[in-house]
TORTI-797724 format. One record per residue (C-alpha): residue number from 1; x, y, z. Coordinates in nm, 4 decimals. Layout:
<recs>
<resi->NUM	x->X	y->Y	z->Z>
...
</recs>
This chain:
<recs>
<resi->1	x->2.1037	y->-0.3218	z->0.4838>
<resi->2	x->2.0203	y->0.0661	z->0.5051>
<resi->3	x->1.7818	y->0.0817	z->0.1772>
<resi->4	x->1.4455	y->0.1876	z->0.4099>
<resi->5	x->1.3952	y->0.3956	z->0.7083>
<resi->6	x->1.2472	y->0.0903	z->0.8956>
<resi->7	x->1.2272	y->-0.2858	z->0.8053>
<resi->8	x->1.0488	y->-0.3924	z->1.1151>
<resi->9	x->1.0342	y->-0.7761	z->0.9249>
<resi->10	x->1.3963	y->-0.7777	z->0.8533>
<resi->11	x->1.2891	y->-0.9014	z->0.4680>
<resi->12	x->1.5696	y->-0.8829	z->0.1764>
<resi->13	x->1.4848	y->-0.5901	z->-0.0269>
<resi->14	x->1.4791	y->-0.5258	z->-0.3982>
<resi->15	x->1.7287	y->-0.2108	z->-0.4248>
<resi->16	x->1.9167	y->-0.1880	z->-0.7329>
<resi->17	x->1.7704	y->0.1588	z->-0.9219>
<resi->18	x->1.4510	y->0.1537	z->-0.7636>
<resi->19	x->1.1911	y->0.3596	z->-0.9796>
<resi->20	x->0.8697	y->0.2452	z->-0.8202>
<resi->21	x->0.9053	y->0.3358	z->-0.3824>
<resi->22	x->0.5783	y->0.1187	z->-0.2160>
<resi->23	x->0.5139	y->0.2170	z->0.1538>
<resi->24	x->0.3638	y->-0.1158	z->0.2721>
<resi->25	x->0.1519	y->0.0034	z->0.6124>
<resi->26	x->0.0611	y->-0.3546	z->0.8043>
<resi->27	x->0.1274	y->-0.4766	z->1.1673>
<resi->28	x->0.1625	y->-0.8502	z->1.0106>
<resi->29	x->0.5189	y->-0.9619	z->0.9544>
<resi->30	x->0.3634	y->-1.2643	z->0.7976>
<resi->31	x->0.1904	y->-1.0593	z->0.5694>
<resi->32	x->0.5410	y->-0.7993	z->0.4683>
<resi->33	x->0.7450	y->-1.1368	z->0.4050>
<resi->34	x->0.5031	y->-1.2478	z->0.1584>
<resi->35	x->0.4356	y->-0.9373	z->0.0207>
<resi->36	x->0.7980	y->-0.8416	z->-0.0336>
<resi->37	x->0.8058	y->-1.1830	z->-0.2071>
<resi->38	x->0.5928	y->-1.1089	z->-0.4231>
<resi->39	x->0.8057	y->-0.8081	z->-0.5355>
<resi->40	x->1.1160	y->-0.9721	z->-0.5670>
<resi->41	x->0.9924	y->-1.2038	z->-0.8453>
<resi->42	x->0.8149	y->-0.9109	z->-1.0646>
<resi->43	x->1.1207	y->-0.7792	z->-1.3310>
<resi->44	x->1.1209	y->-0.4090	z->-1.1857>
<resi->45	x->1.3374	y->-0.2981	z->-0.9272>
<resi->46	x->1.1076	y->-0.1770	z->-0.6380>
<resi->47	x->1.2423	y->-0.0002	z->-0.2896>
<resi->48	x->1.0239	y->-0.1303	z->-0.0119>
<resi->49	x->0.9014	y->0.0770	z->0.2815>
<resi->50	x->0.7664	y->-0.0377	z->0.5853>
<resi->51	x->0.5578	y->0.0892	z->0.8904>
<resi->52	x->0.3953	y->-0.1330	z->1.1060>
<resi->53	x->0.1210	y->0.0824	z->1.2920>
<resi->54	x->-0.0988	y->0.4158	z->1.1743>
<resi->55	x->0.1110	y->0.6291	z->1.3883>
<resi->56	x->0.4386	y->0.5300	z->1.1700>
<resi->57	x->0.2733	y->0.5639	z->0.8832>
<resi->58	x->0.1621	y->0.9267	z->0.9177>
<resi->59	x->0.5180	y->1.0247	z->1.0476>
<resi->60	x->0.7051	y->0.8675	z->0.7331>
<resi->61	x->0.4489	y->1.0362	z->0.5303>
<resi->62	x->0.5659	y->1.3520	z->0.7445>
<resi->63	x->0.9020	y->1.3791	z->0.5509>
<resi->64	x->1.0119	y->1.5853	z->0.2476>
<resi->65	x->1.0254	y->1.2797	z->-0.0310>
<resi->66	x->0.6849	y->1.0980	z->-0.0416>
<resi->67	x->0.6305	y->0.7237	z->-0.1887>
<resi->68	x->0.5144	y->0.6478	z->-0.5147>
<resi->69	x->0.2272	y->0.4690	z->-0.3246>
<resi->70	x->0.1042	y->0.3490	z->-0.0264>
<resi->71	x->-0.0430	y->-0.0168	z->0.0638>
<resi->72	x->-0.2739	y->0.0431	z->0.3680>
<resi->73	x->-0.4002	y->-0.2434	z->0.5812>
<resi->74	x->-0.7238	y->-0.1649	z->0.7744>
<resi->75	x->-0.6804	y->-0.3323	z->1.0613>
<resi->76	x->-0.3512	y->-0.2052	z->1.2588>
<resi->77	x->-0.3190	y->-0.0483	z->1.5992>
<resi->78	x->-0.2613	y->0.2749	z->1.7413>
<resi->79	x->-0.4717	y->0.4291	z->1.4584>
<resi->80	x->-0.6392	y->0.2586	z->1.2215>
<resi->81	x->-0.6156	y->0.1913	z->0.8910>
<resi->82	x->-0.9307	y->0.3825	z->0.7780>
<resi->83	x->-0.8529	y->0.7002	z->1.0335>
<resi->84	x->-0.5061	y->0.7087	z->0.8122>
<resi->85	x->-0.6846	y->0.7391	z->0.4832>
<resi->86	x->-0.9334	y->0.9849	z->0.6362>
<resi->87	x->-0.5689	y->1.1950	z->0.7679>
<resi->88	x->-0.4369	y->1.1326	z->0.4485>
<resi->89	x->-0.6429	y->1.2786	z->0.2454>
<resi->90	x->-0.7383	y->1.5775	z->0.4728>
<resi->91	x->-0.3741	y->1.6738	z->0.3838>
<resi->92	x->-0.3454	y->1.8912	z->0.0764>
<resi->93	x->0.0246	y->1.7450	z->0.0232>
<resi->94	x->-0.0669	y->1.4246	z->-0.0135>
<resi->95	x->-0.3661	y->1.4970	z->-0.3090>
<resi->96	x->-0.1440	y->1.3171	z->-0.5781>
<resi->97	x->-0.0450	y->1.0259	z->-0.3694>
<resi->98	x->-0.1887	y->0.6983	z->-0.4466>
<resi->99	x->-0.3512	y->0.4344	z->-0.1732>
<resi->100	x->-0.3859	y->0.1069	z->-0.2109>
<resi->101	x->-0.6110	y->-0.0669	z->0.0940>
<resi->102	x->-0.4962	y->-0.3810	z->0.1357>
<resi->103	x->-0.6849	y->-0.5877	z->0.3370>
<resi->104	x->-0.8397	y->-0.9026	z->0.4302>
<resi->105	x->-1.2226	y->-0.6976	z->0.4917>
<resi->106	x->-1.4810	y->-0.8379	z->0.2720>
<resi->107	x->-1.7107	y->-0.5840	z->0.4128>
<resi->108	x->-1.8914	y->-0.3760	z->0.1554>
<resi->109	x->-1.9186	y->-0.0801	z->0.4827>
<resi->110	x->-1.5204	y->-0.1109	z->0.4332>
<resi->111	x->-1.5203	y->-0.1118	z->0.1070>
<resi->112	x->-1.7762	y->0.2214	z->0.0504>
<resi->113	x->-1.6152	y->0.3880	z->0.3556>
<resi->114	x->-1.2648	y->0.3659	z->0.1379>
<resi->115	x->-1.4163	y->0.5200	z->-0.1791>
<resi->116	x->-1.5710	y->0.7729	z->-0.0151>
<resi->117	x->-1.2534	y->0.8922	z->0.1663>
<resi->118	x->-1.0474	y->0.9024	z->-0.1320>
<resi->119	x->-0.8694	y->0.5622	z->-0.1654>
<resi->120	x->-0.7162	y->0.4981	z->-0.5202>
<resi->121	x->-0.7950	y->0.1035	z->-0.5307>
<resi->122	x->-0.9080	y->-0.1686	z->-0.3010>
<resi->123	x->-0.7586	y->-0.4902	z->-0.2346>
<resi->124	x->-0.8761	y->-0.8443	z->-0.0315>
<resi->125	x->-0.5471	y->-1.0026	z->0.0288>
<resi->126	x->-0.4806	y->-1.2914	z->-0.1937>
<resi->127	x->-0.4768	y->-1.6340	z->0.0015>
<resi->128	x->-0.2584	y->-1.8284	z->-0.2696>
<resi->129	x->0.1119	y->-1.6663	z->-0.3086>
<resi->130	x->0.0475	y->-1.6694	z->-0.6849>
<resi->131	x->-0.2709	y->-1.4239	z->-0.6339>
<resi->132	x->-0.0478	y->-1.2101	z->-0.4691>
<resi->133	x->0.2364	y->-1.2046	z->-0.7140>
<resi->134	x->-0.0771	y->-1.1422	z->-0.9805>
<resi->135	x->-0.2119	y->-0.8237	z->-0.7772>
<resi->136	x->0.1151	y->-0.6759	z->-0.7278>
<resi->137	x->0.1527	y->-0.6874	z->-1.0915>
<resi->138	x->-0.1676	y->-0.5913	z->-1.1857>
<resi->139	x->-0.1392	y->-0.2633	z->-0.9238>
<resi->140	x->0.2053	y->-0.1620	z->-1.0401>
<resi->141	x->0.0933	y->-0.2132	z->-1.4266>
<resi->142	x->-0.2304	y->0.0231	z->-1.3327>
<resi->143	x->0.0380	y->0.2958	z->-1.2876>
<resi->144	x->-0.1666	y->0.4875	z->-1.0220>
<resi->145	x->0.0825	y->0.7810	z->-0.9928>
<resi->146	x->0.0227	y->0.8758	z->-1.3336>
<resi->147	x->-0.3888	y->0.8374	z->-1.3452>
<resi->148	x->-0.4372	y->0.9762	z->-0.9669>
<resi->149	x->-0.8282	y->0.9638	z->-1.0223>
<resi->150	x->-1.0776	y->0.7806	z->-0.8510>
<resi->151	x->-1.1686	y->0.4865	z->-1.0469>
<resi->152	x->-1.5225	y->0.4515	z->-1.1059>
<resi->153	x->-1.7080	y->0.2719	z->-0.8242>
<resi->154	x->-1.7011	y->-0.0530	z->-1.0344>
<resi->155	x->-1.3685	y->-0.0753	z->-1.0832>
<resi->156	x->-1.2679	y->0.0452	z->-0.7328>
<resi->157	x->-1.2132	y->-0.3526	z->-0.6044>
<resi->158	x->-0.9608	y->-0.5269	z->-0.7862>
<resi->159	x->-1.0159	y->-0.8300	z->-0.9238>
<resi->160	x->-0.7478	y->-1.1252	z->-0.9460>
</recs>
């Protein structure tokens, strides 16, 4: 199957019209299967991404056609999740390009760090399948490409 550039998990993708592209940045196979999962059960046709390290991530960010979004684990090697955001968003290019941090960090150092670098929306990662199936959704109906803005600190953690 040749629908992404790299599908380090070897997961089934979605990839009939896609009109929503999700770059899913995480070094945890575990964590793409269930996520891609998760896709496959919401009623929109989604085309799936993946890079499993910072240093992929910025170099498929490097090309011409850019994501509709980007789900950004913190913790993945080579270059963090956090230095990414902070290279993202030093990058005029990438101004209208929505991040998701998607994590399992609880820690409110994390979670102001984020905000103040620019992140669109932060995540804990669901433990039950169902909560992840619910975030997805809730994400994708936020429509982040349209409303680019910063939420306001309060609303900057979602809530399942």
């Amino acid at each position: 199957m040749n629908v992404v550039d790299r599908n380090p998990y070897n997961v089934p993708l979605m990839q009939d019209n896609p009109n929503v592209h999700i770059l899913f940045s995480d070094d945890d196979p575990d964590d793409a299967l269930l996520f891609t999962r998760a896709v496959d059960i919401l009623d929109r046709p989604i085309l799936l991404s993946f890079a499993e390290d910072g240093r992929q991530l910025l170099k498929f960010l490097d090309k011409d056609t850019l994501p509709d979004m980007v789900f950004l684990d913190l913790n993945m090697p080579f270059k963090s999740g956090m230095e990414c955001l902070k290279t993202i968003r030093s990058v005029k290019k990438y101004d209208l390009l929505p991040i998701v941090i998607y994590t399992t960090s609880k820690n409110p150092e994390d979670i102001n760090s984020c905000y103040k670098l620019g992140a669109n929306l932060y995540v804990v990662k669901p433990y039950s399948f169902e909560d992840i199936i619910k975030s997805v959704k809730k994400i994708l109906s936020l429509d982040l490409k349209k409303n680019i803005t910063i939420p306001p600190r309060d609303n900057f953690v979602l809530k399942v």
